[in-house]
C-alpha positions in Angstrom: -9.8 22.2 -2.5 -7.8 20.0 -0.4 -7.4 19.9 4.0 -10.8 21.6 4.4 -11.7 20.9 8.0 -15.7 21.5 8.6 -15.5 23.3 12.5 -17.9 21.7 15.2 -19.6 23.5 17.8 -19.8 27.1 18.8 -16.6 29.9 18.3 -16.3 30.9 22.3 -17.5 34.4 23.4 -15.2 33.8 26.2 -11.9 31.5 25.4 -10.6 28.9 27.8 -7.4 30.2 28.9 -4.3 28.0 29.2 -1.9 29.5 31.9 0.7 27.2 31.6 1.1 28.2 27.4 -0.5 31.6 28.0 -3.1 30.8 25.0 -6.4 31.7 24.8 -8.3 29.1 22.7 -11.7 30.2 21.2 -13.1 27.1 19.3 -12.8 22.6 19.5 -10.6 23.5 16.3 -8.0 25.5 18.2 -8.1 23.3 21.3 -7.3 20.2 19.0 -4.4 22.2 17.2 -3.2 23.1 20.7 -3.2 19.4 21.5 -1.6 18.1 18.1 1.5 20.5 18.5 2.2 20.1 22.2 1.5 16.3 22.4 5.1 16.0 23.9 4.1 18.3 26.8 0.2 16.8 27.8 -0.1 15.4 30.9 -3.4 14.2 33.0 -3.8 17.9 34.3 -5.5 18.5 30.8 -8.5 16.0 31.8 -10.4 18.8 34.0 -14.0 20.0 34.8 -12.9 23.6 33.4 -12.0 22.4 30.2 -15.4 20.3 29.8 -17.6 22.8 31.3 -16.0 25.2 28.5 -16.9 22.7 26.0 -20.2 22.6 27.1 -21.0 26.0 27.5 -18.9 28.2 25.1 -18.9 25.5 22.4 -22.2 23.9 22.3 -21.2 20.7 22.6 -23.3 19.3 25.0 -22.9 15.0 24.1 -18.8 15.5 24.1 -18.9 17.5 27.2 -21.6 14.7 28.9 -19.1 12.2 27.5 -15.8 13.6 28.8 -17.8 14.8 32.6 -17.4 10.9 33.0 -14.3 10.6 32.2 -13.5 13.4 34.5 -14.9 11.6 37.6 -13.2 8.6 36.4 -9.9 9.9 36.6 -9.1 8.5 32.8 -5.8 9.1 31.4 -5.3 12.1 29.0 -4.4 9.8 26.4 -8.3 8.5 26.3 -9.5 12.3 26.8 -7.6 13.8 24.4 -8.5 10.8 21.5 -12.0 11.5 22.6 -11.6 14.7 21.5 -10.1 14.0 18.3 -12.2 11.4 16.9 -15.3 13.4 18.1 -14.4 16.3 16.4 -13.1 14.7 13.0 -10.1 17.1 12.9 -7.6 14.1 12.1 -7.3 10.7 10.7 -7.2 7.7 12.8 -3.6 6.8 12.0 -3.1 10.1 13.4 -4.9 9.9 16.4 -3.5 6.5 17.3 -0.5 7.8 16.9 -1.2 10.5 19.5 -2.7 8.0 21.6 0.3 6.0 21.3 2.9 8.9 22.6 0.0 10.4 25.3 0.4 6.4 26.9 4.2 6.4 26.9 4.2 9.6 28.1 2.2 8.8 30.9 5.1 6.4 32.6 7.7 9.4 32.5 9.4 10.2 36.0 8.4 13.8 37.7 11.9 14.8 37.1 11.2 14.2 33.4 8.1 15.8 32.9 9.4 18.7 34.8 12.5 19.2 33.1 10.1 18.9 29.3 7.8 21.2 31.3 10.7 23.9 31.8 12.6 23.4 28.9 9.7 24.2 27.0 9.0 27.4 28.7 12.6 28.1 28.9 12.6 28.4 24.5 9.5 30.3 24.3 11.2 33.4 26.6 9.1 32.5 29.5 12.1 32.3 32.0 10.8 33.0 35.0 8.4 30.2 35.0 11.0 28.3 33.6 13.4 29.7 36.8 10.7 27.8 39.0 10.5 24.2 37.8 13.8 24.0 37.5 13.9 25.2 41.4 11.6 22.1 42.2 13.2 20.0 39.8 16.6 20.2 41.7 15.2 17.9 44.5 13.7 15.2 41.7 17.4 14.3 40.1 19.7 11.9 41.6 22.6 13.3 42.9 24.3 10.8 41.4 23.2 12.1 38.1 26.3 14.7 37.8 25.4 15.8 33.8 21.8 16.1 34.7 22.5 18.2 37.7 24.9 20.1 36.0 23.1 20.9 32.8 20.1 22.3 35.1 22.2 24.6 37.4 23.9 26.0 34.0 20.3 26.8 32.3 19.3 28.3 36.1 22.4 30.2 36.0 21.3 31.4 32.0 18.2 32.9 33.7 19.7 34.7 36.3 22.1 36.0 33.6 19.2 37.3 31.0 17.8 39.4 34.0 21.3 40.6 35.1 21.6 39.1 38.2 25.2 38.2 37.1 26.1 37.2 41.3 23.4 34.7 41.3 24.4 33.5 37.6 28.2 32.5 38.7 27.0 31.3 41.8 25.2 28.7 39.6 27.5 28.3 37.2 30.0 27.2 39.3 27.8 24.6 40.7 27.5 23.4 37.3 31.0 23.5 36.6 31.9 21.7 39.3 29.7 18.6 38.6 30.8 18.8 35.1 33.8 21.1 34.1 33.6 21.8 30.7 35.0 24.6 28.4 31.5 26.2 28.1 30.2 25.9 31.8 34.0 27.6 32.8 33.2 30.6 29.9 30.0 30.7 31.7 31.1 31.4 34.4 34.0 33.8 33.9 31.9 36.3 31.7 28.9 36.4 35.0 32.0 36.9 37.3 33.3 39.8 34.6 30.1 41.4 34.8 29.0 41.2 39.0 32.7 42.3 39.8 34.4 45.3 40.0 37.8 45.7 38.0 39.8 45.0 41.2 37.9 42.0 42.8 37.9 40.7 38.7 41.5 41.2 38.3 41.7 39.4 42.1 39.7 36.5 40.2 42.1 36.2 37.2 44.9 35.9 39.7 43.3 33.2 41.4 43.0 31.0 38.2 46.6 31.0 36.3 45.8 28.0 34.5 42.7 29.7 33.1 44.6 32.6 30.9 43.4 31.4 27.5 39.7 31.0 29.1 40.2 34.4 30.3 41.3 35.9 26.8 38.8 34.1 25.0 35.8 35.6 27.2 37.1 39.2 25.8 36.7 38.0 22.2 33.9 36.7 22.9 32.7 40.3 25.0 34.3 42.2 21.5 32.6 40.3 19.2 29.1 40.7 21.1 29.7 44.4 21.5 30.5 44.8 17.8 27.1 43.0 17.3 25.1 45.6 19.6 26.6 48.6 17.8 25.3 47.0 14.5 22.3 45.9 15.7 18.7 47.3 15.1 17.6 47.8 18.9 21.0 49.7 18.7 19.9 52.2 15.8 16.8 52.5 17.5 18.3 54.0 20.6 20.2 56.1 18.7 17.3 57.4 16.8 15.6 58.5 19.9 18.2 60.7 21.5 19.0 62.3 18.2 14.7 63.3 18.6 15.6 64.4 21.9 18.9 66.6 21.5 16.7 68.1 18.3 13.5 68.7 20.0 11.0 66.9 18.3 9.6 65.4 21.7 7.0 64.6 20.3 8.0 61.8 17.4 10.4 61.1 20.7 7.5 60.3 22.9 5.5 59.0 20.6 8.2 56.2 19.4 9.8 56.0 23.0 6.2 54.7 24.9 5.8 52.3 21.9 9.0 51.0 22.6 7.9 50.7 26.3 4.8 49.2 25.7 6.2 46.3 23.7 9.0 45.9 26.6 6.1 45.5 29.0 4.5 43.2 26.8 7.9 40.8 26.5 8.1 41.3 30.3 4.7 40.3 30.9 4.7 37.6 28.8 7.9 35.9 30.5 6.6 36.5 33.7 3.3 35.4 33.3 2.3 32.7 36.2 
């Protein structure tokens, strides 16, 4: 049998929680996959007292955790704490845990604006918007206004997020700030569609008027609002709906309350889980 890892130290009757990935990690094992898959997203926040007291106490590991206290109170970079780890616990190869090393030390002379904007993209593709929402908030005062893509590319994603939770005011307020830094085709579809939806027919129809030029842009948003229509009507979510109200108009509330809080409970999941600080 090949890859066989022999695990070190105790599995954790309580996990060490990671807010900023909402993971619970219950063994070293875990904690060293956790670290080998977001290597691109460590910083020095990882080298804390929680973490080795956690060691020490859940996991049994009482030499590592003695070991990495010092390292702790000597303010060590996480590329030395986290290679500690590694070798202590055998979990990878050395090639593979210089290598680690290696992008843990270049990592370390990234900007704040860079580390944020990794930070929030990451959260950003794992659903988690509102947290997302926030660094990018921050982030605004760490890139040089001289840095017209950067800028714009951030005000578009903070106008995305406004857009997933409807607030379609705030979302072409941001998307024209990003359109004006860097006017592009997608940026100006952008921000047609969140004007579209925050408007009513009149003030909308007041908007086309005000951008001639911007016909074709205009005609192409509706193609594009067709096509994602077409899409819902197909869709599973879309079935599902449809499902329940045919329970409802024939009585049978009780298959309809039964699959309707299901439904609800998983949408409180997603919602906790993308609001989750």
């Amino acid at each position: 049998m090949n890859n066989v890892c022999l695990c070190i130290g105790n599995y954790a009757k309580k996990p060490f929680y990671l807010k900023f990935s909402d993971i619970s990690l219950y063994s070293m094992e875990e904690l060293c996959y956790y670290f080998m898959e977001r290597v691109h997203l460590l910083d020095d926040s990882i080298v804390s007292a929680e973490l080795v007291d956690w060691i020490r106490g859940e996991c049994g590991l009482t030499e590592l955790a003695d070991e990495l206290e010092v390292y702790v109170r000597k303010h060590v970079s996480a590329a030395a704490f986290v290679s500690t780890i590694f070798e202590r616990t055998g979990m990878y190869d050395d090639s593979t845990v210089k290598q680690v090393d290696r992008i843990l030390k270049e990592q370390s002379s990234l900007t704040t604006a860079e580390r944020y904007k990794k930070r929030a993209e990451y959260l950003y593709q794992q659903g988690r918007f509102r947290q997302a929402l926030a660094i990018y908030s921050e982030l605004v005062d760490y890139i040089p206004e001289r840095d017209s893509a950067g800028r714009a590319l951030l005000y578009y994603n903070m106008g995305s997020i406004y857009a997933m939770d409807f607030a379609y005011r705030q979302a072409a307020d941001f998307y024209y700030e990003s359109y004006l830094l860097y006017p592009d085709k997608q940026t100006r579809y952008a921000y047609i569609l969140a004007n579209k939806k925050a408007l009513t027919d009149y003030a909308y129809g007041a908007f086309q008027r005000e951008h001639p030029d911007w016909e074709e842009d205009f005609r192409k948003v509706e193609e594009l609002c067709a096509q994602t229509d077409a899409k819902w009507q197909a869709s599973r979510e879309r079935q599902l709906i449809t499902d329940l109200t045919a329970l409802k108009e024939q009585g049978k509330m009780d298959e309809y309350y039964q699959q309707s809080q299901g439904l609800i409970r998983q949408l409180k999941k997603d919602y906790k889980r993308q609001t989750m600080s």
